[in-house]
C-alpha positions in Angstrom: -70.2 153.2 23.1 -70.3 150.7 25.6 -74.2 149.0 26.1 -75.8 147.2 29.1 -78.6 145.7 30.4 -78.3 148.5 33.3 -76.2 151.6 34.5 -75.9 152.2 38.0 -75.0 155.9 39.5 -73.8 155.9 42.1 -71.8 152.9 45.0 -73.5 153.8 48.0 -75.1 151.1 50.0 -78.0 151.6 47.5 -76.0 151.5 44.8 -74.1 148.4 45.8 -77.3 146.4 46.7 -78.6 147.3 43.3 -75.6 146.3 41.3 -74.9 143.2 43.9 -78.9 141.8 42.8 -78.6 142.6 39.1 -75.3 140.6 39.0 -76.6 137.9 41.2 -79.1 137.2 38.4 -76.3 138.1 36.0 -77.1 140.6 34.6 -75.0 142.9 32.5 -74.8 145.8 34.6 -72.5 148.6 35.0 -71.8 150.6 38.2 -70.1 154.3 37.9 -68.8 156.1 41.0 -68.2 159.8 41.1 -65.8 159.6 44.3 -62.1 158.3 43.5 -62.2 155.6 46.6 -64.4 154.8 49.8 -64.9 157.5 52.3 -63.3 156.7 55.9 -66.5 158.9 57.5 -68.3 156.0 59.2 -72.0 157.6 58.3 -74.9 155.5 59.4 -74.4 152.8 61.8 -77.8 150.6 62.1 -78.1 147.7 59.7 -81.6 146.6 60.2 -83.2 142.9 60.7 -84.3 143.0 57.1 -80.5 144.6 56.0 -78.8 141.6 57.7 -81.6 139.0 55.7 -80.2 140.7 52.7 -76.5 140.5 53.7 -76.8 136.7 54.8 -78.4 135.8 51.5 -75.2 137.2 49.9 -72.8 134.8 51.8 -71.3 138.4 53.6 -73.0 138.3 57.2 -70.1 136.8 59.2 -67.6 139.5 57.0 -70.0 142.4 58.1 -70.7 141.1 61.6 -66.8 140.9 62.0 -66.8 144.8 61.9 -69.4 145.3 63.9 -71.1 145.0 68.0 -73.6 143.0 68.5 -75.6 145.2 71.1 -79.6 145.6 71.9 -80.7 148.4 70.2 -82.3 149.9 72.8 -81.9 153.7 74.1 -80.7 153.8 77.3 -81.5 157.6 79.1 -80.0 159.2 82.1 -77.7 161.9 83.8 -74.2 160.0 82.4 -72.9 156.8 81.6 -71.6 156.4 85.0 -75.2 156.2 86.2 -76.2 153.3 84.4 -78.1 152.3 87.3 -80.1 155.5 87.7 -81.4 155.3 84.3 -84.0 154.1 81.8 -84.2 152.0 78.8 -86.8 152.6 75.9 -87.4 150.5 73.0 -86.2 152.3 69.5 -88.2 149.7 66.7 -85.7 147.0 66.4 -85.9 144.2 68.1 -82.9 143.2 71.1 -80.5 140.3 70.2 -83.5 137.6 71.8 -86.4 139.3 69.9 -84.1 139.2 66.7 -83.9 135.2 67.2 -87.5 134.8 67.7 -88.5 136.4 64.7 -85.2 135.9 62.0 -82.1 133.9 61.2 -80.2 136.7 61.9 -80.6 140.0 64.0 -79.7 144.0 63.6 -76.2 144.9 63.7 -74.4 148.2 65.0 -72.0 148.5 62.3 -70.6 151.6 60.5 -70.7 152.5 56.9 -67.1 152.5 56.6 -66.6 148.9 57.3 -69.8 148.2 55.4 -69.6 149.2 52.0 -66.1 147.8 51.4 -67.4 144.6 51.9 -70.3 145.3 49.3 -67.9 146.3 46.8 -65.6 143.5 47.3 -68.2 141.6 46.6 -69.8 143.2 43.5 -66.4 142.7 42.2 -66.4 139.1 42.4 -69.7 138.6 40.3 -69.5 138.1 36.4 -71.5 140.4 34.6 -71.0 143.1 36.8 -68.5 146.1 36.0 -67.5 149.1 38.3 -65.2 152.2 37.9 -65.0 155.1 40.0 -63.3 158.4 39.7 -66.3 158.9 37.0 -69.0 161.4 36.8 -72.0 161.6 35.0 -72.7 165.1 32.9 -75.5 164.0 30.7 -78.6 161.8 30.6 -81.0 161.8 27.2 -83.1 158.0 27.4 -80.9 155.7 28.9 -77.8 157.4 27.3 -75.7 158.5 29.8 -72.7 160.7 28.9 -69.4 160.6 31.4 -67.3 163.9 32.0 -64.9 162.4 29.8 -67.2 162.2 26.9 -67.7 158.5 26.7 -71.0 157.5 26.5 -72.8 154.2 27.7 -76.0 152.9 26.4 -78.2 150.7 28.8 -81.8 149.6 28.7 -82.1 150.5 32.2 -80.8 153.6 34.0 -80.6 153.7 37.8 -79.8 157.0 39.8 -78.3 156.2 42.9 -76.0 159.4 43.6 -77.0 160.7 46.7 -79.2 163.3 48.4 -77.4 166.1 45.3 -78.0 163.5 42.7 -77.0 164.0 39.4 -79.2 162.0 37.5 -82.4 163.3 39.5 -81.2 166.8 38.1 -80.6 165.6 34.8 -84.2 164.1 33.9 -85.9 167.1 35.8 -87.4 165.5 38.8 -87.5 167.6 41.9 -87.1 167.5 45.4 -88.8 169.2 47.7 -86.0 169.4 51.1 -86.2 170.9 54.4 -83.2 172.0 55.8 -81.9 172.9 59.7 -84.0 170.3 61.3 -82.1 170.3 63.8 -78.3 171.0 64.2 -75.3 169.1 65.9 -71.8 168.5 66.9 -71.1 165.1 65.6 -67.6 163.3 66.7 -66.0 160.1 66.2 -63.9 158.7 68.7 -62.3 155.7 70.3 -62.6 154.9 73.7 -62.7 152.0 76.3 -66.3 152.2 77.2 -67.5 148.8 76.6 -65.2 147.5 79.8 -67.0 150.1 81.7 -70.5 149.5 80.3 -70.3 146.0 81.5 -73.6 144.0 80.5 -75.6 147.5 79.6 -75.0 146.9 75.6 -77.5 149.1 74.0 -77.6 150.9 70.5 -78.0 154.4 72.1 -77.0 156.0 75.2 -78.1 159.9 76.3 -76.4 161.4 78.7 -79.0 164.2 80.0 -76.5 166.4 81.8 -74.1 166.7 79.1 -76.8 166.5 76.5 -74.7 164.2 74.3 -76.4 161.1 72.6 -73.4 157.8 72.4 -73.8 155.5 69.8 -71.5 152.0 69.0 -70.1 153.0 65.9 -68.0 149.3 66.0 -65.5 146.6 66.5 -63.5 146.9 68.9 -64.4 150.4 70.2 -65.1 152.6 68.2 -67.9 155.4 69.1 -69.9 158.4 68.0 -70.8 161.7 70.0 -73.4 163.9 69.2 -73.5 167.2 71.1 -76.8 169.9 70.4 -75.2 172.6 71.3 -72.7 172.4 68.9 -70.3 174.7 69.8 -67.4 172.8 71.7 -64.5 173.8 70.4 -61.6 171.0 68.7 -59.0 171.3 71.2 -62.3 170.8 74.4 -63.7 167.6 72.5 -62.1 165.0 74.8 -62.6 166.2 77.8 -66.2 167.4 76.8 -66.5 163.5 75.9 -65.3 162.7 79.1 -67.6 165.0 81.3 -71.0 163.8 79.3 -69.2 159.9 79.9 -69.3 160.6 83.4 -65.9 158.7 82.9 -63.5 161.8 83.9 -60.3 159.5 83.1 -61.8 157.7 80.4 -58.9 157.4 77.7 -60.2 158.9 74.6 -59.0 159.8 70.8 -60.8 161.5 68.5 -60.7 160.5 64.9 -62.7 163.4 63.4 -65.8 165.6 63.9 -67.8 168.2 62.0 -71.5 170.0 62.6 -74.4 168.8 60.8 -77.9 170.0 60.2 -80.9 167.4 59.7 -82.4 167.7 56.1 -85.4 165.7 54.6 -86.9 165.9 51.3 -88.8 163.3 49.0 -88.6 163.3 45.2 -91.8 163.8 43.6 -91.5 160.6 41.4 -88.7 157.9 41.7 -89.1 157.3 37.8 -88.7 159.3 34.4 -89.5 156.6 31.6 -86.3 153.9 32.0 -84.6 156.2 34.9 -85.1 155.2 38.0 -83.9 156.4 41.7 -82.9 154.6 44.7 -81.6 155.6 48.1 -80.9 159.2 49.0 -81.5 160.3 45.4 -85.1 159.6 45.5 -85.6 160.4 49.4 -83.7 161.9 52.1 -84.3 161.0 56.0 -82.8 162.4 59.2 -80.9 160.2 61.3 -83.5 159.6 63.8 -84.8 156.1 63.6 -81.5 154.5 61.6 -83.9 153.8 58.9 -81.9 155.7 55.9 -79.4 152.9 54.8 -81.8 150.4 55.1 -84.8 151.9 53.5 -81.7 152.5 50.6 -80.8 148.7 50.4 -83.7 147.4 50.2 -84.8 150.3 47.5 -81.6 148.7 45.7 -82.6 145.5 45.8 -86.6 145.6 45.1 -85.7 147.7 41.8 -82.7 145.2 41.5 -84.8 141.6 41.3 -87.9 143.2 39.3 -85.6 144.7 36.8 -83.9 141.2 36.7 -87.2 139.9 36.0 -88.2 141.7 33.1 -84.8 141.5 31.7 -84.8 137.9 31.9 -88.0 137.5 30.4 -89.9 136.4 33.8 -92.3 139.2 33.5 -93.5 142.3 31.6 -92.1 145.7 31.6 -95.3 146.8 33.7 -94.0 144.9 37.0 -91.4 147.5 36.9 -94.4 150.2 38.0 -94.5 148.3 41.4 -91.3 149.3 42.2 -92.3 153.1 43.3 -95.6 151.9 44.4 -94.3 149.7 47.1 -91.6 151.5 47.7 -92.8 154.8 48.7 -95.8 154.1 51.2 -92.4 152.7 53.2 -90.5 154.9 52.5 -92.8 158.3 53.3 -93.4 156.7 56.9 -89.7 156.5 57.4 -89.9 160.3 56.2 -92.6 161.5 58.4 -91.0 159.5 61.6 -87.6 161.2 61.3 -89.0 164.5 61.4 -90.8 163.5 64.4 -88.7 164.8 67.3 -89.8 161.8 69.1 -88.9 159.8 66.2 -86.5 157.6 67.8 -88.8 155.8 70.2 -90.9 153.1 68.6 -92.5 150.1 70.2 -90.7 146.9 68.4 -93.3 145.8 66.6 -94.2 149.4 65.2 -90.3 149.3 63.5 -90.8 145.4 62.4 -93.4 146.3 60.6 -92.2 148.8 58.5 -89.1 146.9 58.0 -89.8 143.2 57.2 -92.9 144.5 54.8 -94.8 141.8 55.2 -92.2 138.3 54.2 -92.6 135.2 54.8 -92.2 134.1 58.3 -89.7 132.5 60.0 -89.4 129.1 61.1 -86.5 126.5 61.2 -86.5 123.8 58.9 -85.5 120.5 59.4 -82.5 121.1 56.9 -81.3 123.4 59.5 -82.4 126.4 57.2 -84.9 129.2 57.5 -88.0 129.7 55.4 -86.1 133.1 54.7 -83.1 131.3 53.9 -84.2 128.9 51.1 -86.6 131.5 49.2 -84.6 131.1 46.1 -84.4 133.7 43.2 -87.6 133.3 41.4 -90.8 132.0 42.6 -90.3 130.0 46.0 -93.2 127.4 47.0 -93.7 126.4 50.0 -95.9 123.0 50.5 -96.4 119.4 51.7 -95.8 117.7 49.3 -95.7 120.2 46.9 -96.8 120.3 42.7 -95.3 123.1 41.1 -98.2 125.4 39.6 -97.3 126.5 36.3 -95.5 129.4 35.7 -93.0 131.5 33.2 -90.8 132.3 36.9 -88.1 129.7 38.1 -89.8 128.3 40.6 -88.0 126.7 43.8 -89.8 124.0 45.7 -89.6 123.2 49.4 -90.8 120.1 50.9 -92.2 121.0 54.3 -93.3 118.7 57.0 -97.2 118.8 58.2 -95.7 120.5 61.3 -93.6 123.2 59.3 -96.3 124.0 57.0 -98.9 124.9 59.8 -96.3 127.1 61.6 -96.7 128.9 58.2 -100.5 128.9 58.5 -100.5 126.4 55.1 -103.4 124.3 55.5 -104.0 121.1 54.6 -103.3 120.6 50.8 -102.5 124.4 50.5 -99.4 126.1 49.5 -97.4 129.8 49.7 -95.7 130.8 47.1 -93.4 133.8 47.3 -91.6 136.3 45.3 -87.6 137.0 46.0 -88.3 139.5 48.8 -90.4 136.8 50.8 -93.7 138.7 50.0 -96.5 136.1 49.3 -98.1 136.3 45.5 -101.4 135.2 44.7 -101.5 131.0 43.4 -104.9 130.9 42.1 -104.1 132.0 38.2 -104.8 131.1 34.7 -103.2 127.6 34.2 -103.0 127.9 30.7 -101.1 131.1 30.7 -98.8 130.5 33.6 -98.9 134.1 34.2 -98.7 134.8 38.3 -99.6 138.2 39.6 -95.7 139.7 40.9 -97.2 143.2 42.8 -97.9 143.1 45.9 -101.9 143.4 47.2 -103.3 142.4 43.9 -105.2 139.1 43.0 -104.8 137.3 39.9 
């Protein structure tokens, strides 16, 4: 039997950010796949602020930018793309390419899922204590035992489910989840075209084109596109020149790659935990596309369970740090829930959509190293003073020197400090000195 510290389900983006922390910290994890190679359907296409944080701090941001189009995610409305001038722009909850600047080292990114996870994997490939295999599916779990269709088994101290909206796993240990189907239903089609040189400076996340009723989205680099149609009856051979009527661009070159009709669906599991199984991404929750938020809220599932799991495997903390993980996970994620079954749920003021995906980190401000406060919280414990003294603790603990200036752009005052956990989230300094023990869950005092 083979043994781990942790088995991973599942090489989604949740998956992946999962095994990609875990190994970071190296951990002995091992990640099993259920589909033989990477799927060429592009999927989602919004990596969020907080995504690209988490994709910088893994040394892959100019790799995943390269794939991508750097556009303002904003949704631009009117009768066709033709008409730019004739129509408006509304603000979806991320922030445009200045806003992004203002409040991060890095911004959103319009980037498909196709180009995306093969970077991820690459990556998770190159760390130590990480192994992967795929072709492999999972037919049993009893504990964190987890039988493989080919009868092997694999022990691990930590199971974690990250299989997909049909997940395996989530069947296995008998947690349900509650799904509504036919939402709403859709022609979706993915396509190249030339639209950027016609677009000119109007570089937005979203375009709908009222008279065609067809919603444009960036897909990425160089120009790469997706349709979706409501109506969703347009037959294969009529795609193009359907395209081409809701462009507005009636000799706009265009080939289509694929396309297939979809039904929104959104469900939440009734517990993302059965004693040392755990679920991430689409296995725990399931979100429409409205909003973008489904990847993201899936990374950063991965890598919240990822670092606390780390944590207790490494001795930093105890077991019951692991309970934080659904608790500060699902207030986020049953917002993201509730606003893609909004019909509206694609306009939300900036700040409304920053909220929900930053959670609360550290904030941002340039250092004179040239670095960001996000970019030097290190693994551990991260403290942020003038001058700063360490206060004990059982967590590595990663010291930054700030200037008087740099600490009151923080809102340290004078002879104060911020310490924060791996995710930027501040933690509580006043403790018991003689244990070292700091509080790790967020909203609680020591």
């Amino acid at each position: 039997m083979l043994t781990v510290d942790v088995l991973v389900v599942g090489a989604g983006p949740a998956g992946l950010s999962a095994a990609i922390t875990l190994g970071r910290y190296g951990i002995r994890t091992h990640v099993v796949e259920a589909r033989p190679g990477r799927t060429p359907v592009p999927r989602a296409n919004l990596a969020s602020t907080r995504t690209m944080e988490l994709i910088r701090s893994w040394g892959l941001e100019d790799e995943v930018r390269a794939g991508g189009v750097e556009v303002d995610f904003l949704q631009w409305i009117g009768p066709s793309l033709a008409t730019m001038s004739s129509g408006s722009v509304f603000e979806v909850g991320v922030p445009t390419r200045a806003q992004a600047a203002v409040i991060s080292p890095t911004g959103p990114l319009a980037v498909a899922q196709d180009h995306l996870e093969p970077v991820l994997e690459r990556y998770l490939l190159s760390l130590e204590s990480v192994t992967y295999e795929s072709g492999v599916r999972v037919v049993g779990v009893r504990g964190s035992t987890v039988t493989l269709a080919d009868k092997r088994q694999i022990g691990a101290r930590y199971v974690i489910g990250a299989d997909g909206s049909r997940s395996t796993v989530r069947s296995l240990v008998g947690i349900a989840m509650p799904t509504v189907d036919d939402l709403a239903r859709f022609l979706s089609a993915e396509f190249r075209a030339p639209l950027w040189e016609r677009l000119g400076a109007h570089r937005y996340g979203l375009y709908y084109a009222t008279e065609g009723d067809a919603l444009f989205l960036p897909i990425g680099a160089p120009d790469r596109w997706r349709v979706g149609i409501s109506s969703g009856e347009v037959a294969e051979e009529r795609l193009a020149t359907e395209i081409r009527t809701a462009s507005g661009f009636p000799d706009l070159p265009v080939t289509v790659e694929r396309f297939g009709r979809y039904s929104f669906a959104a469900g939440l599991a009734e517990r993302f935990r059965a004693g040392d199984v755990f679920l991430i991404g689409d296995a725990a929750h399931r979100v429409t596309p409205r909003g973008g938020t489904g990847l993201n809220i899936a990374m950063h599932d991965g890598f919240d369970l990822g670092w606390k799991l780390a944590f207790v495997l490494n001795g930093w903390a105890s077991p019951a740090l692991l309970d934080s993980y659904e608790h500060e996970r699902r207030p986020v994620v049953e917002h993201n829930l509730a606003r893609s079954t909004d019909p509206n749920g694609t306009h939300r003021s900036v700040s409304q959509g920053l909220d929900v995906d930053l959670g609360g980190r550290l904030k941002h401000v340039w250092l004179t190293s040239g670095k960001s406060t996000v970019d030097v919280v290190g693994p551990g414990l991260t403290q942020f003073a003038v001058r700063p003294a360490p206060a004990p603790s059982t967590v590595p603990m990663t010291v930054v020197d700030l200037t008087p200036i740099e600490a009151r752009s923080l809102g340290i005052a004078a002879g104060g400090a911020l310490v924060v956990r791996p995710d930027g989230l501040p933690v509580p300094l006043h403790h018991p000195a003689a244990s070292g023990q700091i509080d790790l869950r967020r909203g609680t005092q020591s």
